[in-house]
C-alpha angles and dihedrals in degrees: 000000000000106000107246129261099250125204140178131194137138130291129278137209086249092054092060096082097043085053093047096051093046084060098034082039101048118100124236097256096048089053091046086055091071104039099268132132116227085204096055096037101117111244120263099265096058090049090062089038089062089041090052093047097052089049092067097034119101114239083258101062107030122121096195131028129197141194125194113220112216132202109191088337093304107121104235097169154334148251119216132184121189133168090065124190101178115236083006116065149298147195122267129211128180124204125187104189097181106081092190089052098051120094090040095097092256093120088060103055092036084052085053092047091054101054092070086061086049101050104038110029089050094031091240121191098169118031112187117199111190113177124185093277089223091056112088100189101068090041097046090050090055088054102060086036096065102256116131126204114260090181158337119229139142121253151139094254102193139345089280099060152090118224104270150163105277132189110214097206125164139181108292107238094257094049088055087043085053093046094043089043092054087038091054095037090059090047096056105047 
């Protein structure tokens, strides 16, 4: 098989829907899977309320960030932060929606082709990332992308899960002086 043609690029009003029915779509034990509570998942319709929301808000100001992955210009998944603080840090959350696409290494390139957006676009100095330790996809994807783990401990991690084992990892140095040097290296050309 030829190995697809991957994107990334914000979101867009017309991804909101697709985003809000893979959580309102996902079964309980997907979504237990990765580390999430069925009972405490928001309704549909606040799901495209907060999607709404972050496509209005300035970089500044946003409480939430997406990027759409893309596979020959089919989205197959997304890339959240939340917990801005804008020119600080901020939470990041990968989502391959696509099950017969995943275990391919998509999700790590994709991964590496999400962090410019972070950094630059919400002038990022820190980027967590803190997978459900017990779920091997998301963990194995920040390895190869070049993420290390910081720690182990056990949390609640958000209002939609359950307390749970977590991995802090985040970019190794010479994966951020890779992404600000290609940032920098765009910008002044």
């Amino acid at each position: 098989m030829e190995p697809y043609r991957l994107s990334v690029r914000e979101i867009q009003a017309s991804d909101i829907a697709r985003i809000a029915d893979y959580w309102a779509q996902a079964s309980p034990d997907y979504l237990r899977s990765m580390g999430a509570d069925a009972a405490k998942l928001p309704g549909r319709e606040q799901f495209t309320a907060m999607l709404s929301e972050q496509l209005t808000q300035p970089y500044e100001a946003k409480k939430a960030y997406c990027t759409i992955w893309e596979a020959d210009g089919r989205p197959i998944g997304h890339c959240n932060v939340n917990k801005i603080e804008f020119g600080e840090s901020a939470y990041m959350h990968l989502h391959l929606w696509d099950g017969s696409i995943r275990q391919q290494g998509v999700g790590v390139e994709l991964v590496k082709m999400s962090l410019s957006y972070f950094f630059k676009n919400l002038q990022l100095k820190r980027l967590f990332c803190e997978p459900y330790a017990l779920n091997p996809a998301p963990n194995k994807t920040l390895e190869k992308a070049g993420f290390e783990l910081v720690r182990e401990y056990v949390t609640t991690p958000g209002p939609i899960n359950f307390e749970q084992p977590e991995r802090r990892e985040e970019p190794a140095l010479k994966r951020l002086f890779f992404i600000k040097m290609r940032y920098l290296c765009r910008t002044t050309i």
